[in-house]
BAVO-864022 format. One record per residue (C-alpha): residue number from 1; residue in three letters; x, y, z. Coordinates in pm, 1 decimal. Layout:
// BAVO-864022
(atom NUM,'Ala',(X,Y,Z))
...
This chain:
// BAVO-864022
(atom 1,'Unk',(4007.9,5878.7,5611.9))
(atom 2,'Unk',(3650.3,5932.8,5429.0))
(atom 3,'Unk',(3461.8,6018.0,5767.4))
(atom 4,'Unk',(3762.6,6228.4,5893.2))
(atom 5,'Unk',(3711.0,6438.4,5550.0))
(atom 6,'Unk',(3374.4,6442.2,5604.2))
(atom 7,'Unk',(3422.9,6557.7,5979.5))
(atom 8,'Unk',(3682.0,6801.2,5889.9))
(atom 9,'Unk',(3395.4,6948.8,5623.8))
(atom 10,'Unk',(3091.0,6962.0,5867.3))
(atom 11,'Unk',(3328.3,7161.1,6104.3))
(atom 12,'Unk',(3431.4,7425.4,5804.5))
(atom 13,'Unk',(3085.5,7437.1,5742.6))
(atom 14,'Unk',(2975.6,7542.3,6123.5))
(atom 15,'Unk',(3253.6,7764.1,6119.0))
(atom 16,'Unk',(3180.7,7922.2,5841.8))
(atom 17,'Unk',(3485.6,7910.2,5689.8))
(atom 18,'Unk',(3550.2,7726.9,5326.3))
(atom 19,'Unk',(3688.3,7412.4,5321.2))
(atom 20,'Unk',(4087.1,7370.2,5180.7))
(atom 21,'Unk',(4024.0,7123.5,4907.3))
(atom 22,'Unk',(4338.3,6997.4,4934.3))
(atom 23,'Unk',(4246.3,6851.4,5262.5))
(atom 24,'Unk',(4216.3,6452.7,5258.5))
(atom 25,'Unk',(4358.3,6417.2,4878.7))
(atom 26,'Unk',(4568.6,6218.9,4788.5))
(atom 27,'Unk',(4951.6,6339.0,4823.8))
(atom 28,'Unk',(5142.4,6547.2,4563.8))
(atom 29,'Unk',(5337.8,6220.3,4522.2))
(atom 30,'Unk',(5053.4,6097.7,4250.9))
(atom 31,'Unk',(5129.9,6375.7,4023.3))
(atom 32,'Unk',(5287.6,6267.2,3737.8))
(atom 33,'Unk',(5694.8,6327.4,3754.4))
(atom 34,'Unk',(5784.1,6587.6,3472.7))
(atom 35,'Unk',(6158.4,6673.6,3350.4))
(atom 36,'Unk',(6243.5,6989.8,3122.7))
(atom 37,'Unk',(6540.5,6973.6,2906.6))
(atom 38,'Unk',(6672.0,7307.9,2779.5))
(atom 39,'Unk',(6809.1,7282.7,2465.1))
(atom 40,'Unk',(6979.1,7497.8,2184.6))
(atom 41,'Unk',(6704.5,7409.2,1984.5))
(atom 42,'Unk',(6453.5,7480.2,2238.7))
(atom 43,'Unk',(6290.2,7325.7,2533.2))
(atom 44,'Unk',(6152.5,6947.6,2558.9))
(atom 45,'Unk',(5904.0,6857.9,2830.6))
(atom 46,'Unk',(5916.4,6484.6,2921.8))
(atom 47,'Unk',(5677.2,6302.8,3146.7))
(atom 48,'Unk',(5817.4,6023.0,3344.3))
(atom 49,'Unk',(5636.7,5656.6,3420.4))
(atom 50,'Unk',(5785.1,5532.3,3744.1))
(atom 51,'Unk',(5476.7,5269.1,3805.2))
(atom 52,'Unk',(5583.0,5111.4,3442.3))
(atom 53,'Unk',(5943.7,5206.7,3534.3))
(atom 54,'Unk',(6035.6,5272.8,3906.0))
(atom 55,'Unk',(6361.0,5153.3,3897.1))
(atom 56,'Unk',(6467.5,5366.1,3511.8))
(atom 57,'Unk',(6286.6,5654.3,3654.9))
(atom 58,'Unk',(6469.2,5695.0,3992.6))
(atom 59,'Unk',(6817.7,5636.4,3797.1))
(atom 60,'Unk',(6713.4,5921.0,3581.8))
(atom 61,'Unk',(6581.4,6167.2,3780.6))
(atom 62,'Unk',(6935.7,6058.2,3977.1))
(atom 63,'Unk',(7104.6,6188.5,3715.6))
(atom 64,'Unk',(6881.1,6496.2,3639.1))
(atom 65,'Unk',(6878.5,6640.1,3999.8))
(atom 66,'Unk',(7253.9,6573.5,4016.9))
(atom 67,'Unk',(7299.3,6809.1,3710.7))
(atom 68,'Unk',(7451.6,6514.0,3522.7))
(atom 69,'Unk',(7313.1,6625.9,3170.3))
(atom 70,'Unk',(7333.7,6984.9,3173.6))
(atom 71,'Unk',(7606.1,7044.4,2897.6))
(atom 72,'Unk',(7590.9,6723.8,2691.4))
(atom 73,'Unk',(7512.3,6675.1,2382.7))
(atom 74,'Unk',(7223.7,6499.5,2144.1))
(atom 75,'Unk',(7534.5,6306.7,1997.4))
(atom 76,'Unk',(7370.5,6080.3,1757.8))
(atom 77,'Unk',(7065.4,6163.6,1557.6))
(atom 78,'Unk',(6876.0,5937.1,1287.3))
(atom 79,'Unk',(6605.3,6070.7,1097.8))
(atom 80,'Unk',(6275.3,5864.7,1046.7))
(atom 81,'Unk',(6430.1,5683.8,1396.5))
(atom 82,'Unk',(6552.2,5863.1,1669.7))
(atom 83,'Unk',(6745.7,6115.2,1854.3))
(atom 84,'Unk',(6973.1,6029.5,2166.8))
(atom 85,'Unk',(7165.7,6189.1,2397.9))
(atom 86,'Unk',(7266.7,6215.8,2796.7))
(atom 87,'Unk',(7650.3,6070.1,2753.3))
(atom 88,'Unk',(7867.2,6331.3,2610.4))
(atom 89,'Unk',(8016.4,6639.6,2661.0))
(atom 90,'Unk',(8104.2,6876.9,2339.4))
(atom 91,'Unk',(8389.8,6751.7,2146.8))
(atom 92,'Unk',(8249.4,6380.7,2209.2))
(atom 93,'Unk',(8363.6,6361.8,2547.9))
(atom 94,'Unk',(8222.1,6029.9,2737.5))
(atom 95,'Unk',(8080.8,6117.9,3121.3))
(atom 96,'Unk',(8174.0,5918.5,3390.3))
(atom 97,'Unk',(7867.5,5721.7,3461.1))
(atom 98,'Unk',(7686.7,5501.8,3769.1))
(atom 99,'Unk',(7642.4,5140.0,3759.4))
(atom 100,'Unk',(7364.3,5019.5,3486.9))
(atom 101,'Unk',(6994.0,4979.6,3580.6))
(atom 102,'Unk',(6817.2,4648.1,3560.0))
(atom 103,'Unk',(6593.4,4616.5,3200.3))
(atom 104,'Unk',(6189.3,4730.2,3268.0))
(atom 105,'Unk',(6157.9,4650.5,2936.1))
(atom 106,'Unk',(5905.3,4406.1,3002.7))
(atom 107,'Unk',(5632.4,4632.5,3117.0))
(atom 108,'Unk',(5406.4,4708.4,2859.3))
(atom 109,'Unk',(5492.3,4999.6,2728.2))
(atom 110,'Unk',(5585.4,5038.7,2382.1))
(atom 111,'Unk',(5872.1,5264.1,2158.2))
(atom 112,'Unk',(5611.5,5471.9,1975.0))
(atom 113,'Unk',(5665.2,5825.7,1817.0))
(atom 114,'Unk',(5707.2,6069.6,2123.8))
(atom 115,'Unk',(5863.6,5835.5,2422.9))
(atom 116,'Unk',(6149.6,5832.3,2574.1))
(atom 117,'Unk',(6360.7,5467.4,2571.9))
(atom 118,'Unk',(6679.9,5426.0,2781.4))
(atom 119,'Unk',(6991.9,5313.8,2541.0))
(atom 120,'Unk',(7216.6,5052.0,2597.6))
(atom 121,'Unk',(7414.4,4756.5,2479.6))
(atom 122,'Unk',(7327.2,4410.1,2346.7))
(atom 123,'Unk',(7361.2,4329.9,2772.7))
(atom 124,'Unk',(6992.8,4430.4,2809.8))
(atom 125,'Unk',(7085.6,4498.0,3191.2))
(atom 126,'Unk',(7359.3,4759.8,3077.4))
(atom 127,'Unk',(7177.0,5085.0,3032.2))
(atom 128,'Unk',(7312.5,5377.1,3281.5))
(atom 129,'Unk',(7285.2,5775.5,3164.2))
(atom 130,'Unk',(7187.2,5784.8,2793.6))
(atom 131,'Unk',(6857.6,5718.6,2652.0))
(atom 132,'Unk',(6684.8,5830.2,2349.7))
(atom 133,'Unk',(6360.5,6004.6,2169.3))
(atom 134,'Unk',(6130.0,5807.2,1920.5))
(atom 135,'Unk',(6078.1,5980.2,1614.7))
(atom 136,'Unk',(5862.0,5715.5,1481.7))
(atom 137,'Unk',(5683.4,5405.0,1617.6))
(atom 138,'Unk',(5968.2,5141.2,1637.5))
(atom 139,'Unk',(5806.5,4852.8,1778.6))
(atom 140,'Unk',(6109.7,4637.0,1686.4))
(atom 141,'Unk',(6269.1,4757.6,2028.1))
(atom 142,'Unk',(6028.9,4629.7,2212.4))
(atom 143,'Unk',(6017.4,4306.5,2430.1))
(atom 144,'Unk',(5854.4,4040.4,2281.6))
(atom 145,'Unk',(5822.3,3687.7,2427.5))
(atom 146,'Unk',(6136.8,3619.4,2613.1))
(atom 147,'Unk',(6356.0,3892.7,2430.8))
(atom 148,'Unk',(6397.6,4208.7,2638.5))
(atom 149,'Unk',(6378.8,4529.8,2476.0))
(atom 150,'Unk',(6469.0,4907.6,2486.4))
(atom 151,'Unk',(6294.8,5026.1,2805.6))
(atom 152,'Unk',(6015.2,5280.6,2745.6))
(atom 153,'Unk',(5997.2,5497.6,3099.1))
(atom 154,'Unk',(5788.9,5811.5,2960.4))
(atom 155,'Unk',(5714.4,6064.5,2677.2))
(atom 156,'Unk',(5698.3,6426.8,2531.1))
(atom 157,'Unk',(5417.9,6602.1,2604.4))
(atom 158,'Unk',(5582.8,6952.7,2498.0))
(atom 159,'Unk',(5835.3,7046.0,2275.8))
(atom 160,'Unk',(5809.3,6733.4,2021.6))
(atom 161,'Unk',(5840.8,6997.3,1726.6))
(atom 162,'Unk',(6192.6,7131.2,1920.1))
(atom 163,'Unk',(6264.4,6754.2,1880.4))
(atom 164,'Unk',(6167.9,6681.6,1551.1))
(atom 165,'Unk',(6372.2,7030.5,1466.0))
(atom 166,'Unk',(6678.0,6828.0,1587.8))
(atom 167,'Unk',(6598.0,6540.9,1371.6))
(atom 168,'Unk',(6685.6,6706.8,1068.0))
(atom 169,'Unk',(7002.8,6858.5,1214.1))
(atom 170,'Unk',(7300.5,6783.2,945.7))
(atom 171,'Unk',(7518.4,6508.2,1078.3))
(atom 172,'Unk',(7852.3,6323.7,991.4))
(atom 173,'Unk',(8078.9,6059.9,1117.6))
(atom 174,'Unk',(8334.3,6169.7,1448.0))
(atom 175,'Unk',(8579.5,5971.6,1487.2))
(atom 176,'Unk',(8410.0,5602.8,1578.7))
(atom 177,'Unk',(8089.2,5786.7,1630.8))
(atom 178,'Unk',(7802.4,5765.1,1343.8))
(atom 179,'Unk',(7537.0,6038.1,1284.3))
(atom 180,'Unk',(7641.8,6277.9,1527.5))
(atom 181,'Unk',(7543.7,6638.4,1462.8))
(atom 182,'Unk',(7780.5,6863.8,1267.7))
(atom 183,'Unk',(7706.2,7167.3,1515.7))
(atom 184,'Unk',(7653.0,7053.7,1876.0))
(atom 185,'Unk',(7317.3,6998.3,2013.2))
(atom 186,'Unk',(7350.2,7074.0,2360.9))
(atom 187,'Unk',(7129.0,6980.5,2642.0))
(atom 188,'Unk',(7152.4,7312.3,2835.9))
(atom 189,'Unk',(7012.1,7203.1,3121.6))
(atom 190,'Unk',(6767.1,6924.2,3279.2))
(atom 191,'Unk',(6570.1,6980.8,3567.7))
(atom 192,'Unk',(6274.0,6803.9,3754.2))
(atom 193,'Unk',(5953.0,7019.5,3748.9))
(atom 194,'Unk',(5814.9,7112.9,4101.4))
């Protein structure tokens, strides 16, 4: 590939033309995956790890490009914590949702302030559309030893003021639900970045 570049340069160069600098790079593919969620408080860039987390990332962006979270809601927010969301529709409607995705947990990434965890149940293999935002390191979700944890599969890179705006959003008990916001949060939209 190296002496085809170099081939492909020598013949720009007799030709006088300039060479595309694209040419013998690497594919777009290595670019880091990016999602933008539109919110009523504002927008939230998130960049995705799919070589920590191939398997969380491709059941997210699933979700994303099937327009699974536009119109749900932040539904449970906990200051000095976390926010989390992807699950339900206003009035605290549950989504229909795909089978779970296996734990990552276990891949050394770490909850700190500013990534993005998937949620689930005590089954560590049970997590499927919701996941959450660290406001703070919480290192207590993370695997350790033989324990799995809350899978880390990215992180905000824009837009963690929009999320620390939602942090301090008023909330109240709904029915069974804890600390969900007392006017909706709603994810307007999420789409994958070209």
């Amino acid at each position: 590939m190296k002496i085809l570049y170099t081939l492909l340069l020598s013949f720009f160069a007799m030709a006088g033309l300039a060479a595309d600098p694209s040419v013998g790079q690497p594919p777009a593919a290595n670019k880091p995956v990016q999602v933008l969620l539109k919110t009523t408080s504002g927008d939230i860039t998130l960049e995705l790890d799919s070589k920590a987390a191939p398997k969380t990332v491709a059941n997210f962006l699933q979700y994303v490009n099937e327009g699974f979270y536009n119109n749900t809601l932040f539904h449970r927010v906990i200051p000095d914590f976390m926010i989390q969301g992807g699950g339900f529709q206003p009035g605290m409607v549950e989504k229909p949702v795909r089978s779970p995705v296996v734990n990552e947990s276990v891949n050394g990434k770490q909850n700190k302030r500013a990534t993005i965890s998937m949620a689930r149940t005590q089954n560590p293999d049970s997590a499927t559309a919701q996941f959450f935002i660290n406001l703070v390191d919480n290192a207590y979700l993370d695997a350790a030893g033989s324990k799995p944890g809350y899978t880390v599969f990215g992180q905000v890179v824009k837009g963690m003021d929009v999320v620390e705006k939602i942090a301090q959003t008023r909330t109240a008990q709904r029915g069974m639900h804890g600390d969900v916001p007392v006017q909706d949060v709603l994810i307007i939209s999420a789409t994958q970045l070209p």
